[in-house]
C-alpha positions in Angstrom: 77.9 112.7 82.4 79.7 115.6 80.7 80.0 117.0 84.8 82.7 114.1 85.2 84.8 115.6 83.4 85.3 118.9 85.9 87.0 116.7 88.1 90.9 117.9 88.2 91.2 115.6 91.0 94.4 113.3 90.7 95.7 115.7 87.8 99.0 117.7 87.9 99.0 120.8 86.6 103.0 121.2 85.4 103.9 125.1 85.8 107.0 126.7 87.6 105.0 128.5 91.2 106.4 128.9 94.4 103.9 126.5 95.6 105.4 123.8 93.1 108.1 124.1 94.2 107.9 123.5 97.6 108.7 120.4 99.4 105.2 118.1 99.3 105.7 117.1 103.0 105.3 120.7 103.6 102.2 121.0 101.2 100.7 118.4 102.5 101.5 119.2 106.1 99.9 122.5 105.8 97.2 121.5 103.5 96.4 119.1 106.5 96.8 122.0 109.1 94.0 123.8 107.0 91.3 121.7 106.7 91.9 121.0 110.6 91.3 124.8 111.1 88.3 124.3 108.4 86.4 121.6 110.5 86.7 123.6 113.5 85.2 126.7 111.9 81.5 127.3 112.8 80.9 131.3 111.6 81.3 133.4 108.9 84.0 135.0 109.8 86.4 131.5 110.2 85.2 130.7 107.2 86.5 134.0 105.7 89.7 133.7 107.2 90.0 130.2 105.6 88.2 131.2 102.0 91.2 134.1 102.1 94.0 131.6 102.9 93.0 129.7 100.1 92.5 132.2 97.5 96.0 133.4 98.4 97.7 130.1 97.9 95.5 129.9 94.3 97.2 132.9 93.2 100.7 132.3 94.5 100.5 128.7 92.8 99.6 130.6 89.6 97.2 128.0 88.6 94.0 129.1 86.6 91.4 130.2 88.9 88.3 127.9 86.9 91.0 124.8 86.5 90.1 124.6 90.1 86.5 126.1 90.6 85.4 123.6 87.9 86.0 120.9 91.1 83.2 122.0 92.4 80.7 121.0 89.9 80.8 117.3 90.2 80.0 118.1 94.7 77.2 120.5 93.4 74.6 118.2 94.7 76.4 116.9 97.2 76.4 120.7 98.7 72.7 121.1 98.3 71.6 117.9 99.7 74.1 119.1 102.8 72.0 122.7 102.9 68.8 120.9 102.7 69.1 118.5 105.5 70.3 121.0 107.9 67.5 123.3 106.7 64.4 120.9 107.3 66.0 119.0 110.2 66.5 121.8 112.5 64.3 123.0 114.8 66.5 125.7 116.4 66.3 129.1 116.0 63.7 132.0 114.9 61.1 130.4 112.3 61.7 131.9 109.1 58.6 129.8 107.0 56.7 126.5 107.5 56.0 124.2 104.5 52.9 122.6 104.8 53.4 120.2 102.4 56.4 118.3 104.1 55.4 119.2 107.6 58.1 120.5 108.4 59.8 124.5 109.6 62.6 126.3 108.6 64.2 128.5 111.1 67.2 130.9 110.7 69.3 128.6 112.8 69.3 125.7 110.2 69.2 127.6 107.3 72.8 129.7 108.7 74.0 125.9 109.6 73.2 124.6 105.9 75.1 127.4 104.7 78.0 127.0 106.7 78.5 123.3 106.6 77.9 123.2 102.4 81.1 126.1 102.1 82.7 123.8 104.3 82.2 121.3 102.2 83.5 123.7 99.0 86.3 124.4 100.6 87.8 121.3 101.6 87.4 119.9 97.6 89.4 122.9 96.6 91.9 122.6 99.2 92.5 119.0 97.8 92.4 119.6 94.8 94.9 122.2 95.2 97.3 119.9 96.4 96.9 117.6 93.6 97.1 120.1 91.1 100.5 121.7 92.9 102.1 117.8 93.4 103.3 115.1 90.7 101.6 111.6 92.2 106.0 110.6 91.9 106.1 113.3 95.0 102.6 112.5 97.0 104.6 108.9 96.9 108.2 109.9 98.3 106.4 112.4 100.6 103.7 109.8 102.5 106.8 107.4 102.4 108.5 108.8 104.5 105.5 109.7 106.6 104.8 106.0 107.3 108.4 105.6 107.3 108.5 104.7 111.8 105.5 102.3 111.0 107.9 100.5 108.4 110.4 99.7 111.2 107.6 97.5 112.5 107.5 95.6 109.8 104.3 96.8 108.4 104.5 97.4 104.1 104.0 100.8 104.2 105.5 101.2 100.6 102.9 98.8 99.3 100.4 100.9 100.8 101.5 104.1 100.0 102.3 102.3 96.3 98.5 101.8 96.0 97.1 105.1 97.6 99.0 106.6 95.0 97.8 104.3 92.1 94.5 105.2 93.2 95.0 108.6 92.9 96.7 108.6 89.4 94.0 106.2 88.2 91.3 108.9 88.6 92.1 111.2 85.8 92.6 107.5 83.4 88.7 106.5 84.6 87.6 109.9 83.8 89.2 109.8 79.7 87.5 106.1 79.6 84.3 107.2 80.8 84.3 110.0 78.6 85.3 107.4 75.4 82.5 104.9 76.4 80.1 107.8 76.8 81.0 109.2 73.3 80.3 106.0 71.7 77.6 105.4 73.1 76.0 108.6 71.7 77.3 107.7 68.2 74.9 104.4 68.7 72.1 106.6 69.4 71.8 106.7 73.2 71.1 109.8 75.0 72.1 111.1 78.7 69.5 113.7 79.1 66.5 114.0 81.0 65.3 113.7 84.6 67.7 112.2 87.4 66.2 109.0 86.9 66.7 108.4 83.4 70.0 110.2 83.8 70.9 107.3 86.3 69.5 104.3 83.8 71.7 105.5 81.2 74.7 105.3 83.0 74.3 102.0 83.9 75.3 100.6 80.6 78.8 102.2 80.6 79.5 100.4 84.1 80.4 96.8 82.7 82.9 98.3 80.1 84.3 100.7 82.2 85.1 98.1 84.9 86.3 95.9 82.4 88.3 98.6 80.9 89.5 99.6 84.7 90.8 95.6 85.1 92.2 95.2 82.1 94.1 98.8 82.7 95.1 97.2 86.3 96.5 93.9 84.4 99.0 96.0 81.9 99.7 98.0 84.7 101.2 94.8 87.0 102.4 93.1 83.9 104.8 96.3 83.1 105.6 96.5 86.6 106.4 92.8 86.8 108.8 93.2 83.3 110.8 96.1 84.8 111.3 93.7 88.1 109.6 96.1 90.2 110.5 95.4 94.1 108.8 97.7 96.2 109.8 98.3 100.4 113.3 97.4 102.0 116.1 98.9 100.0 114.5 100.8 97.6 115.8 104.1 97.0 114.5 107.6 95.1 115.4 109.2 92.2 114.8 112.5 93.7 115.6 112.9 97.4 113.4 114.9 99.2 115.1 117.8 101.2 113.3 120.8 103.4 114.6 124.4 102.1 114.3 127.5 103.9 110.9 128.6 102.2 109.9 124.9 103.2 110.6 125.8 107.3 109.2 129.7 106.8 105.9 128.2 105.4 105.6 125.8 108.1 106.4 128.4 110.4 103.6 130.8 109.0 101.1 127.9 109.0 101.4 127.1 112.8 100.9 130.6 112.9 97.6 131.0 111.5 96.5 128.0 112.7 97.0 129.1 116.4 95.8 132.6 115.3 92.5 131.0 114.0 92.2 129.3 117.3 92.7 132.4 119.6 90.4 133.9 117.5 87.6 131.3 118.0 87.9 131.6 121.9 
């Protein structure tokens, strides 16, 4: 279970960047403008375009380049089960080899589809967890606020939502340290995690109980503080920090539209 621990997902990574400091309606605008352009990418060459957009916001937001490669890890099988199906359940294309075993063909058509739906795949875990690494969970909460803020005038408790979307979130990283601690001490007591898949999967199953009970018990202190500071989300609650669109906010908006009806000419 050591692969767990990869997972930057819900973490902040504090530096001073340009990309920190941008406003995170604008992150997450364009980070949402991306992986638009992402799904709609079918070739190599969209998929260059976006694997090129991304690199360049990894180096502008100055963040080590493995802190968010290491993402991947945890989606490794995730990306190969995504290649194989499209491999062995497509019949389009130039036959490449037939396996007799399992009956079935690979042709050059579902091997390029595999290929192009599993980078797909890698791209749109480290366009997310770029944004999680580049924006505090205090600013993911001000910034879908005020998305949801026209639903609010219906009377609908956006805040509450938005309140637990982003307890989620931070709550990822926590489940991660707990796993690791339950995992640890249950090595000390002689257990082991190696072996085949299927052993892998039996010894996992006694650190569920604990680590649920850890997660609800976590959950309880968590209301219980909330409750003692007389916590009252929705109407009338204010910010600390007031969120406020620079000029670098409105000339990366600007460039975004721009490569996103770029990437589209481009397509046709």
């Amino acid at each position: 279970m050591t692969f767990i621990q990869d997972i930057t997902l819900g973490q902040y990574y504090p530096i001073d960047s340009f990309i920190h400091r941008l406003d995170p309606r604008t992150k997450m605008l364009c980070i949402i403008s991306a992986m638009i352009a992402l799904f709609a990418a079918h070739h190599v060459f969209e998929l260059g375009i976006s694997f090129a957009l991304l690199l360049s916001v990894i180096f502008i937001s100055r963040i080590p380049s493995k802190v968010i490669l290491r993402n991947l890890k945890p989606f490794f099988l995730l990306f190969v089960l995504s290649l194989v199906f499209h491999v062995f359940l497509s019949n389009e294309g130039e036959l490449l080899v037939t396996v007799p075993v399992l009956g079935a063909s690979i042709t050059k058509e579902g091997l390029y589809r595999g290929l192009i739906y599993s980078v797909r795949l890698a791209e749109l875990v480290l366009l997310a967890a770029t944004l999680t690494l580049t924006t505090s969970p205090i600013e993911i909460t001000d910034a879908l606020d005020r998305f949801f803020l026209p639903l609010k005038k219906l009377g609908l408790p956006t805040h509450e939502f938005v309140l637990m979307m982003t307890l989620s979130l931070r709550f990822i990283p926590t489940l991660i340290s707990e796993a690791d601690k339950l995992q640890k001490a249950q090595i000390s007591r002689g257990a082991t995690f190696e072996g085949n898949i299927v052993q892998r999967v039996k010894s996992v199953i006694p650190l569920i109980v604990p680590l649920f009970i850890s997660v609800f018990r976590r959950a309880d202190e968590l209301a219980m503080a909330m409750d003692s500071r007389c916590y009252i989300g929705g109407k009338n609650r204010t910010s600390f920090k007031n969120l406020e669109y620079k000029l670098a906010d409105y000339l990366v908006m600007l460039g975004m539209i721009i490569y996103v009806v770029l990437f589209f000419a481009i397509r046709k």
